[in-house]
C-alpha positions as CSV (number, residue, x, y, z in Angstrom):
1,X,0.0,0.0,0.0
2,X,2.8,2.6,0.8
3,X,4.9,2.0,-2.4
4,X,2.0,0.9,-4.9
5,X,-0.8,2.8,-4.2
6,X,0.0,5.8,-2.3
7,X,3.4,6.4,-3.9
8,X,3.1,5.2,-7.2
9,X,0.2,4.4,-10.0
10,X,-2.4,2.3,-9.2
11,X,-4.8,1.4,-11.7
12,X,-8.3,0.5,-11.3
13,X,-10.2,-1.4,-12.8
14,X,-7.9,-2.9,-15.1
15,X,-8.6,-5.7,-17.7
16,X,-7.2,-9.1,-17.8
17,X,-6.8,-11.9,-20.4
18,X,-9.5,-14.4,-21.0
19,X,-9.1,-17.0,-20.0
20,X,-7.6,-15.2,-16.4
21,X,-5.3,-18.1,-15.7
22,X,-1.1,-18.3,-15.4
23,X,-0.9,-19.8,-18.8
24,X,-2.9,-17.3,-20.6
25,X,-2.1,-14.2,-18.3
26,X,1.7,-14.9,-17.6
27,X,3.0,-14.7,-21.6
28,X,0.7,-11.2,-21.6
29,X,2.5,-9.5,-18.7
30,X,5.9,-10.6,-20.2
31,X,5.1,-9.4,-23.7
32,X,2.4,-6.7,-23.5
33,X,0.4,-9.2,-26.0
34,X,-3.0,-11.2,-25.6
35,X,-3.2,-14.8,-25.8
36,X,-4.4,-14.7,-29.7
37,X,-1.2,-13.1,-30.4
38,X,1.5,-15.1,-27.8
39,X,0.0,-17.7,-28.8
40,X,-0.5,-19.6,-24.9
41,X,-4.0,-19.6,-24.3
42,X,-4.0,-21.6,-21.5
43,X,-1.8,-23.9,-19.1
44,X,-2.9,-27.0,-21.7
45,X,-4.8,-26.5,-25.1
46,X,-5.1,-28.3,-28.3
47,X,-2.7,-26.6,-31.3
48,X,-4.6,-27.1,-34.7
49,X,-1.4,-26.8,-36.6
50,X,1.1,-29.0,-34.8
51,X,-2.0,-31.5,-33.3
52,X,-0.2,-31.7,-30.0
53,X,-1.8,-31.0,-26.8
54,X,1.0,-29.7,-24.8
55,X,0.2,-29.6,-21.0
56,X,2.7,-26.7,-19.7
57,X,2.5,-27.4,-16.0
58,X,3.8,-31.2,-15.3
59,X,6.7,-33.4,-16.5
60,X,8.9,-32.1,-18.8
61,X,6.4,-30.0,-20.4
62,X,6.8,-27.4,-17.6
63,X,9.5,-26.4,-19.4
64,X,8.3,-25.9,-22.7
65,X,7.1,-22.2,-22.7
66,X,9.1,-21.0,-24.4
67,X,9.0,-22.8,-28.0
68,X,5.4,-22.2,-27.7
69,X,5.6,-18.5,-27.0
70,X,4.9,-16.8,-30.6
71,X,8.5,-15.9,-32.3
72,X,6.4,-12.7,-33.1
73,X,6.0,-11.1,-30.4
74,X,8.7,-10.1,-27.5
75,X,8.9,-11.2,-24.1
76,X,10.2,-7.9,-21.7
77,X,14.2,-9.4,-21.7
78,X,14.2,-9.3,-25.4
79,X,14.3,-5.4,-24.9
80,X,17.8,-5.5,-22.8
81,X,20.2,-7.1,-25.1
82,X,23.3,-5.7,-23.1
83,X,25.1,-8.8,-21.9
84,X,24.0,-9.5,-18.5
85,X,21.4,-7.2,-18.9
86,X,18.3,-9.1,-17.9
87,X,17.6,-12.0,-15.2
88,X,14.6,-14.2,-14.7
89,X,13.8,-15.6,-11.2
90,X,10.7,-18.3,-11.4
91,X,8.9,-18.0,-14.0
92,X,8.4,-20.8,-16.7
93,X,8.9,-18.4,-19.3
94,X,12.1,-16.7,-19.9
95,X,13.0,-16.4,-23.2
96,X,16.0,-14.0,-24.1
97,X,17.0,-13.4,-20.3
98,X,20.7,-14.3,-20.2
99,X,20.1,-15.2,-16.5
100,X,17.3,-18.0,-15.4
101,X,16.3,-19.4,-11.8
102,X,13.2,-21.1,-13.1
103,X,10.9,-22.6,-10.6
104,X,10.1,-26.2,-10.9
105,X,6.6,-27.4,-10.6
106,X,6.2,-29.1,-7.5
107,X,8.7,-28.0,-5.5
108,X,8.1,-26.1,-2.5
109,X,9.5,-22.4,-2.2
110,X,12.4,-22.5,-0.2
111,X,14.9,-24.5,-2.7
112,X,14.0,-21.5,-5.5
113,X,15.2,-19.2,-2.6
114,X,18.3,-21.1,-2.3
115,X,19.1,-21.5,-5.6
116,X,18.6,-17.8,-6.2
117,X,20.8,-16.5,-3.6
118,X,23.5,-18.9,-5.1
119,X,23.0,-18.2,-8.8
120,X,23.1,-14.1,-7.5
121,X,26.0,-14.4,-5.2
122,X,28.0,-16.0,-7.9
123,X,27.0,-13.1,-9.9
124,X,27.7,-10.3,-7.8
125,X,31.3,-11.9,-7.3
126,X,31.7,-11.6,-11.2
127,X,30.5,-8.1,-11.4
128,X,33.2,-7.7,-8.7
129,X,36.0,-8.8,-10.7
130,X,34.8,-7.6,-14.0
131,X,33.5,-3.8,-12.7
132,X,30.7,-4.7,-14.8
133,X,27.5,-2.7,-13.9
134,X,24.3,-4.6,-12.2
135,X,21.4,-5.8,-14.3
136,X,19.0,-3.5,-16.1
137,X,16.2,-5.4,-15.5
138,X,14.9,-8.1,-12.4
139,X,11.7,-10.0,-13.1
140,X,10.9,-12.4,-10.1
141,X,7.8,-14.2,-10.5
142,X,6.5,-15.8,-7.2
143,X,4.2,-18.2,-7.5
144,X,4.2,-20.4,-4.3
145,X,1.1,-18.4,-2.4
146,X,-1.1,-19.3,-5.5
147,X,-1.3,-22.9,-5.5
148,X,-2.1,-22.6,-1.8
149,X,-5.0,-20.2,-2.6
150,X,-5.9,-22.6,-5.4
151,X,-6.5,-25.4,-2.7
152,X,-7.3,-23.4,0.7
153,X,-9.4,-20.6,-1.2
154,X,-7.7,-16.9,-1.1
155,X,-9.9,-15.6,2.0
156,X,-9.2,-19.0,4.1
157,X,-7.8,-17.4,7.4
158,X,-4.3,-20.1,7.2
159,X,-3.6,-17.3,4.1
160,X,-3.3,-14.5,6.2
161,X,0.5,-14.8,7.4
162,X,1.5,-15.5,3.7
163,X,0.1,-12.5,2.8
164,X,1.8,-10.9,5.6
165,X,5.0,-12.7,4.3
166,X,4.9,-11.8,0.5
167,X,4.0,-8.1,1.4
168,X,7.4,-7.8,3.7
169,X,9.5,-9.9,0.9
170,X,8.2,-7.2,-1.6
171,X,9.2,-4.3,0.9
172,X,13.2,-5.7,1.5
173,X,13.0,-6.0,-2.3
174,X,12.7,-2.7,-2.6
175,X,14.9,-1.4,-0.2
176,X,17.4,-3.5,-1.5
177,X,16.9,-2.3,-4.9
178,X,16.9,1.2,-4.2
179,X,20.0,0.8,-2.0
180,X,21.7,-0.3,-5.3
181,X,20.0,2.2,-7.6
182,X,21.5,5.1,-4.6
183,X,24.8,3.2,-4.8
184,X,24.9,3.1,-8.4
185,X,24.1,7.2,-8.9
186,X,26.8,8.0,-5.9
187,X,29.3,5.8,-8.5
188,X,28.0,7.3,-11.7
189,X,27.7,11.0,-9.8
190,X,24.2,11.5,-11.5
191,X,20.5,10.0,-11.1
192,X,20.1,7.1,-12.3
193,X,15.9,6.5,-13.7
194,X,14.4,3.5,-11.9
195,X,11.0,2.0,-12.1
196,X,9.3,-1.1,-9.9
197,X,5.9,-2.8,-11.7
198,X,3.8,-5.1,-9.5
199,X,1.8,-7.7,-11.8
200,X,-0.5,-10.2,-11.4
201,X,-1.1,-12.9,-13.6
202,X,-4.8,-14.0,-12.6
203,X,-7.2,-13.2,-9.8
204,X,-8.5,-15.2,-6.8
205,X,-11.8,-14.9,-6.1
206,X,-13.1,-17.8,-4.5
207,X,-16.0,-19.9,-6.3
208,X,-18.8,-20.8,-4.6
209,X,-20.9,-22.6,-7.8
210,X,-19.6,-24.8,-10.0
211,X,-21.4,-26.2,-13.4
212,X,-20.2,-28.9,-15.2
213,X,-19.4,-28.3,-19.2
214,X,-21.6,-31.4,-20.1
């Protein structure tokens, strides 16, 4: 609430993809496109022209995101082409960040964590020894609170702490990055531009009816 809403732009209302689910609404946030034209409607579909029915969310179809992600359009790291220029923490799809931590279906939260720290120690240590400067752009997608919301429902009371928990990761996130943007312009002896989004890839409102298709 501080940083979004009273001290940045909140929009409201604000449209989402149809269907508003991670397969179709993940690809839109990372390319500014709709499903008809990134070509993911959904976390599994039918494809008329290949005849497969990929499922992107088990096996070793989780990782397959990225061929089916249009060649047309592109994702947000195909805009920094610097070297080192662009990381990806969690999400399935990264195409053109020259940095990935993807997060593995089915595993719980705190290996990503780990795995992250390591991957960005190790780069921080060559950005020591090189001088190079750090990245241009961080997208971490978190998507560990979600699946519990799938099963518990978003308003279950057990939700509350996690809530509690993702709002204080995004606030040291913050604070770290701006304690890097201030070190960078003290360096550089001139401000440097700096810009934080908060997106979501689908709503959670909890359903209380449910008809079946047939």
């Amino acid at each position: 609430n501080r940083i979004f809403m009273d001290g940045g732009t909140w929009v409201e209302p604000a449209s989402s993809v149809f269907p508003q689910i991670t397969g179709a609404g993940l690809p839109a946030a990372l390319t500014g496109n709709i499903p008809g034209r990134h070509g993911i409607p959904s976390l599994y579909f039918f494809d008329r022209k290949t005849q497969k029915y990929p499922v992107l969310y088990v096996a070793l179809e989780a990782f397959d995101w990225n061929e089916w992600l249009s060649p047309q359009v592109k994702t947000v790291w195909e805009h920094f082409e610097g070297p080192d220029d662009a990381i990806a923490i969690g999400p399935a799809l990264s195409r053109g960040a020259d940095e990935v931590i993807s997060f593995l279906w089915g595993y719980e939260y705190k290996p990503v964590e780990y795995r992250s720290k390591l991957k960005l120690g190790l780069r921080k240590l060559k950005r020591t020894v090189t001088g190079a400067p750090p990245a241009r752009l961080t997208v971490v997608y978190n998507g560990w609170f979600a699946h519990m919301e799938h099963v518990k429902g978003s308003t279950a009371p057990e939700m509350d702490e996690h809530y509690a928990s993702i709002d204080n990761l995004i606030g040291e996130a913050v604070r770290v990055f701006n304690e890097t943007m201030d070190a960078r312009e003290k360096e550089l002896g001139q401000p440097v531009e700096r810009y934080i989004a908060l997106v979501s890839d689908q709503g959670h409102q909890d359903i209380k009816e449910v008809f079946s298709l047939d």
